[in-house]
Each structure stands twice: as C-alpha cells, then as structure tokens.
VEXDREN-2710 file (C-alpha; in Angstrom, 1 decimal):
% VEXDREN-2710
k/r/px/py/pz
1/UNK/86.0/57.6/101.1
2/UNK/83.5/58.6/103.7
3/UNK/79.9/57.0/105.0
4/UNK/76.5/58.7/105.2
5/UNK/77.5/59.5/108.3
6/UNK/80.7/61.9/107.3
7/UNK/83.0/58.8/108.8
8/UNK/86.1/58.3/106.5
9/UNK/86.4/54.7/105.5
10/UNK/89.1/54.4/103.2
11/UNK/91.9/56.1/102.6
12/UNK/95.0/55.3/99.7
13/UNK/98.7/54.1/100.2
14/UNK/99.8/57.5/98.6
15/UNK/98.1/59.4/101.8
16/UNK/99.6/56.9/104.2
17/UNK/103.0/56.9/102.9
18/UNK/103.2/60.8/103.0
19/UNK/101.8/60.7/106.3
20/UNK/104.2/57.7/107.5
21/UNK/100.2/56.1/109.0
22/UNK/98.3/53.1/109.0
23/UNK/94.5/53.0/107.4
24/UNK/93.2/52.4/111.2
25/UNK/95.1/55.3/112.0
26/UNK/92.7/57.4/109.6
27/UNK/89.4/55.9/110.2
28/UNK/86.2/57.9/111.6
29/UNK/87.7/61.2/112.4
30/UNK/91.6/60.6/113.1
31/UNK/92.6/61.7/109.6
32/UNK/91.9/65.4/110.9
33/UNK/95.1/65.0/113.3
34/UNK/97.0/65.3/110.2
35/UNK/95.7/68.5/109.2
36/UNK/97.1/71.7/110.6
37/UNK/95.6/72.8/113.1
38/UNK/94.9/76.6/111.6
39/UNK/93.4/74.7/108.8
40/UNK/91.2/72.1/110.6
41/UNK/88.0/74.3/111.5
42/UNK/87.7/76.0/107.7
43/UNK/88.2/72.8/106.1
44/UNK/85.8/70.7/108.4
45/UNK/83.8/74.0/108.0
46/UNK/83.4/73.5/104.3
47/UNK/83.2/70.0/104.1
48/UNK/80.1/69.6/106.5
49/UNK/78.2/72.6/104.5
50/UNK/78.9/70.3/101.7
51/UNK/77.8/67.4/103.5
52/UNK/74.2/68.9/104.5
53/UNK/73.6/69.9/100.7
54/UNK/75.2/67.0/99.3
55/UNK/76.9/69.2/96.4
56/UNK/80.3/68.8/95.7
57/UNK/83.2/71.0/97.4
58/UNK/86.8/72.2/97.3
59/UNK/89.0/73.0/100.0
60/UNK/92.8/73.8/100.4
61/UNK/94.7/72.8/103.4
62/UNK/98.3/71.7/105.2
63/UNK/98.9/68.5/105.7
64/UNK/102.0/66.7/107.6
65/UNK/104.2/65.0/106.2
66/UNK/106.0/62.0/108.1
67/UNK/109.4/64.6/108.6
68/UNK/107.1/66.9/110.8
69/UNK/106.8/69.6/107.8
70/UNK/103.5/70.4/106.3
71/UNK/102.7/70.7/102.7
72/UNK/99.6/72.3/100.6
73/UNK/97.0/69.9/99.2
74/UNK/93.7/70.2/97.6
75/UNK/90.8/68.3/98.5
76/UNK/87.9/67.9/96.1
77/UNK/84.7/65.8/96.9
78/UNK/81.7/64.6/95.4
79/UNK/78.5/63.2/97.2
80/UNK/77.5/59.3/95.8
81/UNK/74.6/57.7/95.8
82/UNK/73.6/53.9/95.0
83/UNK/71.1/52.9/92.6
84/UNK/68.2/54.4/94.5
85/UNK/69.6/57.6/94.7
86/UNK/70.2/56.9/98.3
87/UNK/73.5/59.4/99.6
88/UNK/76.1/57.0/100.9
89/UNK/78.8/59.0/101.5
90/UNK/81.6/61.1/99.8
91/UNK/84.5/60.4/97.2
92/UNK/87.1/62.5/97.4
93/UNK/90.9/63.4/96.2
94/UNK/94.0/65.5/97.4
95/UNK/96.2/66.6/95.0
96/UNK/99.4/68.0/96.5
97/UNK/99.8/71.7/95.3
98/UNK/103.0/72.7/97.4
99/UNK/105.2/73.8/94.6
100/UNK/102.4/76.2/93.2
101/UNK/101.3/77.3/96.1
102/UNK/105.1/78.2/97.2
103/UNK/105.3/80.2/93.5
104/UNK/102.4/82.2/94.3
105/UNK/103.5/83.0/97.5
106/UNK/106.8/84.0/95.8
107/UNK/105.1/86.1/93.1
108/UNK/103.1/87.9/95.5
109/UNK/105.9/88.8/97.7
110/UNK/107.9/90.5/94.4
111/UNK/104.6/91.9/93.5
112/UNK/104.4/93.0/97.2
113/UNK/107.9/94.1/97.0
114/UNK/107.6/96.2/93.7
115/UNK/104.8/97.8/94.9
116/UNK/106.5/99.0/97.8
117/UNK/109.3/100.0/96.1
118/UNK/107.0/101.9/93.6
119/UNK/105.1/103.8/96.5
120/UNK/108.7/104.4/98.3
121/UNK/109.4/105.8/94.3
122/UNK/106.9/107.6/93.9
123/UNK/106.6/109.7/97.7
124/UNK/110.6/110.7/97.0
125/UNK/109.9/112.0/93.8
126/UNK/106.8/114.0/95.0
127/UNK/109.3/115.1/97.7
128/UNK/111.8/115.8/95.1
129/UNK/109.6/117.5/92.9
130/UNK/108.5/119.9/95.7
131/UNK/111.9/120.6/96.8
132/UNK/113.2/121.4/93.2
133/UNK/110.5/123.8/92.7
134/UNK/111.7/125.7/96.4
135/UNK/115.0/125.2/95.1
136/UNK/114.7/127.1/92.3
137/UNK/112.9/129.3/93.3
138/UNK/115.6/130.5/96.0
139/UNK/118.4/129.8/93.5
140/UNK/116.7/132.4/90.9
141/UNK/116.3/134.9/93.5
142/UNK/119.7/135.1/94.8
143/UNK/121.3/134.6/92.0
144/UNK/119.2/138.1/90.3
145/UNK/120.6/140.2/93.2
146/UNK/124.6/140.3/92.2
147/UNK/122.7/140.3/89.0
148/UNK/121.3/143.5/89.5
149/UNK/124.2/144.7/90.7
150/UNK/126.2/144.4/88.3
151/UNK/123.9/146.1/85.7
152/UNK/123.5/149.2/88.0
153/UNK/127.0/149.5/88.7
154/UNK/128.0/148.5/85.0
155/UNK/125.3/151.1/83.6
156/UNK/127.0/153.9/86.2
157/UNK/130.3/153.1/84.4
158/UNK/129.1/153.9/81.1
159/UNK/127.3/156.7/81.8
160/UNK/128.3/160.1/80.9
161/UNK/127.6/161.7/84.0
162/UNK/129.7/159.3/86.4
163/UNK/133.2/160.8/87.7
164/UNK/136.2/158.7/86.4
165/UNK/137.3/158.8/89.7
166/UNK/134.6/156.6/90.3
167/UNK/135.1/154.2/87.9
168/UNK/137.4/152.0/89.6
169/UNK/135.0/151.4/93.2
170/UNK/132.3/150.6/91.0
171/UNK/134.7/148.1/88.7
172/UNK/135.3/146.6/91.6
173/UNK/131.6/146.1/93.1
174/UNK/131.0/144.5/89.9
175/UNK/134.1/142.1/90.3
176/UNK/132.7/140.9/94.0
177/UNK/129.3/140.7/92.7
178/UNK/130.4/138.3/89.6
179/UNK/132.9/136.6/92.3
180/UNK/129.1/136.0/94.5
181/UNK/127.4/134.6/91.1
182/UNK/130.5/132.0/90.7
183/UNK/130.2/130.5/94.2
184/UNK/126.5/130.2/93.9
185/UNK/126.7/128.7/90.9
186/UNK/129.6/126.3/92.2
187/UNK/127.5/125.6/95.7
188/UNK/124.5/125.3/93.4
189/UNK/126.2/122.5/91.5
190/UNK/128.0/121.1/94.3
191/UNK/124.3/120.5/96.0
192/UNK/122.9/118.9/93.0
193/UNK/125.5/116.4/92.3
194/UNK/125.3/114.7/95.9
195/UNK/122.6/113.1/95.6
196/UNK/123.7/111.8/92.3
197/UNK/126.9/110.4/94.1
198/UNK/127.3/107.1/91.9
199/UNK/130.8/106.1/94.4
200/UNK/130.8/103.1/96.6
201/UNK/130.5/103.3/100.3
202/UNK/133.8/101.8/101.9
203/UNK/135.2/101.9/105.4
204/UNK/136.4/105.9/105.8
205/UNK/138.8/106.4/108.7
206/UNK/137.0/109.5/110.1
207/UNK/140.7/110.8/112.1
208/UNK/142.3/110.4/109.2
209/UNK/139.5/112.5/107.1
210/UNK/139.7/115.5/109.7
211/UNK/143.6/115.5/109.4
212/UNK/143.0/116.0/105.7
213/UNK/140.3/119.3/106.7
214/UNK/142.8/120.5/109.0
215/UNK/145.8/120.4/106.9
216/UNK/144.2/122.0/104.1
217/UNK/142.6/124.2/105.9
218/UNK/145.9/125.5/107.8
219/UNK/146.5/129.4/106.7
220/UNK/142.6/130.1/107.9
221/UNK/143.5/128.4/111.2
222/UNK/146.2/129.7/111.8
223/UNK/145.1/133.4/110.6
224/UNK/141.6/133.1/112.9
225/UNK/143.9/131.4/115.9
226/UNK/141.3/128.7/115.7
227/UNK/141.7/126.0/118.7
228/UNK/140.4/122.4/117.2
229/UNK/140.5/119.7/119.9
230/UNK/139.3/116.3/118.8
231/UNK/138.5/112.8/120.0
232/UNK/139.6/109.6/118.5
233/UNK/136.4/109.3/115.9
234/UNK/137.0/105.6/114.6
235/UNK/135.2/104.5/111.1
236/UNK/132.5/104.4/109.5
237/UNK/130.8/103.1/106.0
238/UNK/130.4/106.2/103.7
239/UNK/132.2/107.9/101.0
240/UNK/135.1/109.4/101.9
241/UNK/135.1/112.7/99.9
242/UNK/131.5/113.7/101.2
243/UNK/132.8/113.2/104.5
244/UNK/135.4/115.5/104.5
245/UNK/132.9/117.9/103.0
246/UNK/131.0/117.7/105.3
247/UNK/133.9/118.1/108.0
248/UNK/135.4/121.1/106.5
249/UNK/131.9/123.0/106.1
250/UNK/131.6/122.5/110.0
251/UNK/134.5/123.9/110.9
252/UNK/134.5/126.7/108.6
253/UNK/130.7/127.5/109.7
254/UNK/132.5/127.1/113.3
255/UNK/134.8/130.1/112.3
256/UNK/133.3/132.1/110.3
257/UNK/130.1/133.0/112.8
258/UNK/132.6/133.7/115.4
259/UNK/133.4/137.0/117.1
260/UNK/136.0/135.3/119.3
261/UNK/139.5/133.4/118.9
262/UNK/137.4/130.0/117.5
263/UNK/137.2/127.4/119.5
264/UNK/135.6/123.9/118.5
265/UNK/134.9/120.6/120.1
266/UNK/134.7/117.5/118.4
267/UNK/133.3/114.6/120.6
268/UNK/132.0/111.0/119.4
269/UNK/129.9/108.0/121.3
270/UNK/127.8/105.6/120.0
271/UNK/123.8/105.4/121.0
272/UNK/121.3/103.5/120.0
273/UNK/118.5/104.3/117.8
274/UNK/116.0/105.0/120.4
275/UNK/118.4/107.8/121.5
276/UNK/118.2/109.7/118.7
277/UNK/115.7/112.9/118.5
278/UNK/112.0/111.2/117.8
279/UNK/111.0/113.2/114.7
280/UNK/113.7/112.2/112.7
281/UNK/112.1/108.5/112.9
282/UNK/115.0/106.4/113.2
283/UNK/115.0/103.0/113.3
284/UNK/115.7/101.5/116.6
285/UNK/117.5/98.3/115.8
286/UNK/120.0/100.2/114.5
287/UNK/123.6/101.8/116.7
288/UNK/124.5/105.3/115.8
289/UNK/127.7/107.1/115.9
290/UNK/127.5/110.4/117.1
291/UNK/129.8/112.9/116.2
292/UNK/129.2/116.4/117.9
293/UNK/130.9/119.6/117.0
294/UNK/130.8/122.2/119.6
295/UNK/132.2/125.7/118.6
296/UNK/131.9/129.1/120.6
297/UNK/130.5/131.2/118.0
298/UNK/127.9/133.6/118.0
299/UNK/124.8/130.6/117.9
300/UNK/121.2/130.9/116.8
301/UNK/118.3/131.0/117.9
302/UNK/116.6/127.2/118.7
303/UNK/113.4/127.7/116.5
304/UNK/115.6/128.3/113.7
305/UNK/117.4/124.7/114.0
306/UNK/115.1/123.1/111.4
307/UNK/115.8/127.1/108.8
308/UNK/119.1/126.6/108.1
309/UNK/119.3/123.6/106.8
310/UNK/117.4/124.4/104.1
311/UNK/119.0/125.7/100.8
312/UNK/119.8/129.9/100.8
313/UNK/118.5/130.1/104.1
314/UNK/120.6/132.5/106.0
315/UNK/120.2/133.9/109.6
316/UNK/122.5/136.9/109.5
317/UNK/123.2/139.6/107.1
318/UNK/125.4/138.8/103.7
319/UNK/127.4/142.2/104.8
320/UNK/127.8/140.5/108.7
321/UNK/129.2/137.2/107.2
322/UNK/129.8/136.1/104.0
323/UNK/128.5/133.0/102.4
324/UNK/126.0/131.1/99.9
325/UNK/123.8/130.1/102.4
326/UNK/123.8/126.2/100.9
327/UNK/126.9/125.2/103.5
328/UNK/124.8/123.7/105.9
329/UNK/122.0/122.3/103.3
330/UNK/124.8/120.5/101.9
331/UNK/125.9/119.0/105.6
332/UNK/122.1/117.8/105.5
333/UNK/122.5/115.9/101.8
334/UNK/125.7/114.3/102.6
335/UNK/123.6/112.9/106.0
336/UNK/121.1/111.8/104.1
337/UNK/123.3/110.0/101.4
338/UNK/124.9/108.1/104.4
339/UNK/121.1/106.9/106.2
340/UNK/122.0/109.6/108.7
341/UNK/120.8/113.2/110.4
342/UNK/122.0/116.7/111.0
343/UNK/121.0/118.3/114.6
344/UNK/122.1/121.5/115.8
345/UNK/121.7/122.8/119.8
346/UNK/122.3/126.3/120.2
347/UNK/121.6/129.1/122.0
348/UNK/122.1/133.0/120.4
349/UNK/125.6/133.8/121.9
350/UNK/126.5/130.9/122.9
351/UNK/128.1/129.1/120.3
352/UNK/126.2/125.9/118.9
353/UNK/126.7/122.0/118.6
354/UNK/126.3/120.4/115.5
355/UNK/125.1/117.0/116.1
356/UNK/125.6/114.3/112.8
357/UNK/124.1/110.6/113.3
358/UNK/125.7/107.6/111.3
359/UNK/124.2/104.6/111.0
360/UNK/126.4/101.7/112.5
361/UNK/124.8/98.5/112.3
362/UNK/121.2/96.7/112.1
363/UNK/122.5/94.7/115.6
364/UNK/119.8/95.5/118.6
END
C-alpha cells in the first residue's frame, strides 16, 4: 500500500519472506532497492504516470530474492479513495510470473531457432537449386559430344560408301567415345551422392589413408616415376572413404598435368581461423589443419583458381589431358561435407599447391 504521496506503507509477509526484509526495510522508497536495477526507471516510470492520472497500471519487473537471484513479478495497482472521493494512495499486488516468463523465453528461443534454421534451409536450397540447374546444364552438354560422335562415326559405319578398311578406326572412336560417356556418367553419380553421404564422421588416421592412395595407386606411380614425399599428417574427424577420395584425386591431378617425372609435396600445420583466406568466411574460434599438396606440374593460371572447381570446368584441351573435368569439383564437395575449403596457388608452369582446410576444434 502506498500514501497520496506515492510513499509505500505496507507491505505483506509473502514479499518480505522472498526478500529475506523487514517492513521498515520497505517503507517510503526502500522497496525500490529490491528491484533490478534495469527495471527500476521503467517501472517507477509507469507507476508515477499512473500516479498523476490516478488510473490503474501494470508493470513487469525482477525482483531479488533473499539467495541473490532475481525472479519475474507482476505488479498491478489501483488508485483508492475514501468516502469523499478523496485519492489516498495506491493498492497493489505482485504475482510472481517466473515460470511463465522462463517458458516464453524458452518458446521464443525454438521459435527463434526454427526460424533460423528455416532461413539457413531455405538460402541452401536456393543455392542448390541454382547449382543443379548449372549442373545440368554442363552435364547435358558434355555428355551430347561422345554422343554425337558416336552417331557420326556409327552412321560412317553403315554407310555404303565407307571403305571396310575403315571400319575398324571408326569401331574403335566409337568404343572411346562410349568409354567417355561411362566415366561421366560414373563422375556424375559419384558427385551427386556426396552430399547425400548418410556415414558417420569418426577419427580418420590421415597417414594411414594416403598409404591406402598410394598402394593402390602403385602401377601408375611407378609407370609415371612419380616422387611422393609426405609429412606425418595426424587425424582428423571425417569420413574416411571421402578422404581418400579426395587424396587420390590430388595426386592423380598432380600427375596427370605433368610434363615432367611428377614430383609432389605433402606438408601439414595447424592455423587458426583467422589465417585462413578471408572470402571463404571462416570462423575464427575455430584451429584448422592444413594440408598442402605441392606438385611440379604444368599449373594454371591464378584467376582461374575459383574455374576449376566448378563441375566440367576444364582448363586444357580433352586431346592434351584426359579427364571428366568433375575431379576437382568433387575435392571441393568432400571439403564442404567436412566444414572445410579447397585453395589452390599456382602459377602457369610452375606446378601448383592445393591447399585443403579441416576444421579442428571450436577452442580459441
């Protein structure tokens, strides 16, 4: 209860027991020290516009508890008057309202949540939509060429005026055409399924990994005289078989744009976030390792670092060196699958250094 003068003169046993206080201790203006002090100014605020109009009012605000936390209440008030109609003061209540107040707070934040989820949703499959229509488009193109091919040469075959003699060279530009159209259409599949990868992440042993690329990739290496030297590369979190996908696509890009005996360096540190190139974004809290393979090979040109890793995109003739032209767009998915990025530093004829980023940790 407060006077005409906005003076509390009363206050309940329920209010001093949850404030551990005597009534003295709440008299005239001390009950404000219980208020929080982010609340105090709005509250008092309200209350005295209610006070000059002498019309009833409703406030929320903290108040502390005896342990030192602070819980929600409500405060309602109404003006009174004695039998004159004289204004004497103001009656009011608080009605604790911590537990729905906390629920709200809860809802909004899954609310909150969703909605960020459902934004997050809804840019990747804008981005998703826009790169399965380039996709397509590129996949439909390059798969028509062998296409083609295979009708001309097939419709030279059969046709009256072609030499027999003939027969046989065309037969087989029509065999290494189909042969094109099967890899596509494996590397097309192969790219689409990543994404898609429903196998857990566990601790891959990345030395361990690269013996397994090597090993299997021993007749090539051996037939190209290919020099690997390699660092001790630890672990990471990721799926294993992406991994060595991703290894074995390096060093077969390593030596198949090579004019030389292949030569390729594989180095790893670990850098923090801030270290990594800016327009990638990465997050800063987090430790990278870095993973760089250096080759000797005949390198591109630096504007086209962002080009190839795009699906189909190739920077040198199919005749020059064979290929899909998804190799290194799959490199880029498997990065992405594992939170990471794909970097390349080259310079035209003089080799290039494929640069991969895992995500190690959230630790500053």
């Amino acid at each position: 209860m407060t006077d005409r003068n906005a003076q509390c003169t009363y206050i309940n046993k329920t209010w001093l027991d949850f404030t551990n206080s005597k009534l003295e201790d709440n008299l005239g203006d001390n009950w404000l020290k219980f208020l929080h002090t982010e609340d105090k100014e709005r509250g008092m605020g309200i209350y005295m516009e209610a006070f000059e109009k002498r019309i009833p009012y409703s406030v929320k605000y903290r108040v502390k508890k005896h342990d030192g936390t602070y819980q929600w209440f409500l405060n309602h008030g109404i003006p009174k008057f004695d039998i004159d109609n004289n204004f004497v003061g103001y009656l009011g209540s608080n009605t604790n309202i911590q537990d729905q107040v906390a629920f709200s707070e809860a809802l909004e934040e899954k609310v909150n949540q969703r909605t960020r989820e459902v934004t997050k949703a809804n840019k990747e499959l804008i981005k998703l939509n826009m790169n399965l229509e380039e996709f397509a488009y590129m996949a439909s193109h390059d798969l028509k060429e062998p296409l083609r091919k295979i009708r001309t040469f097939n419709s030279l075959i059969v046709s009256e005026d072609t030499d027999v003699d003939t027969i046989p060279t065309y037969a087989s530009k029509i065999e290494h055409s189909a042969q094109r159209m099967t890899d596509l259409i494996d590397n097309i599949l192969e790219y689409s399924r990543i994404e898609n990868n429903s196998i857990q992440s566990e601790k891959v042993v990345l030395d361990d990994t690269l013996n397994q690329v090597l090993s299997d990739l021993t007749i090539m290496i051996e037939e190209q005289e290919v020099t690997i030297k390699a660092e001790d590369l630890g672990t990471v979190n990721g799926i294993q078989i992406r991994i060595y996908q991703l290894f074995s696509n390096l060093i077969k890009n390593g030596v198949k744009f090579n004019k030389k005996k292949p030569i390729i360096d594989i180095t790893v540190s670990e850098v923090e976030g801030e270290s990594v190139p800016k327009r990638f974004n990465a997050n800063k809290k987090f430790h990278f390792k870095k993973i760089v393979f250096k080759d000797n090979g005949i390198g591109l040109d630096v504007d086209k670092k962002n080009y190839i890793f795009k699906p189909f995109k190739r920077l040198n003739s199919s005749s020059d060196y064979t290929g899909t032209g998804i190799g290194l767009a799959i490199c880029k998915r498997i990065m992405d699958l594992h939170g990471g990025y794909i970097d390349v530093e080259s310079e035209k004829g003089k080799g290039a250094s494929f640069i991969l980023y895992f995500p190690m940790s959230k630790e500053a």
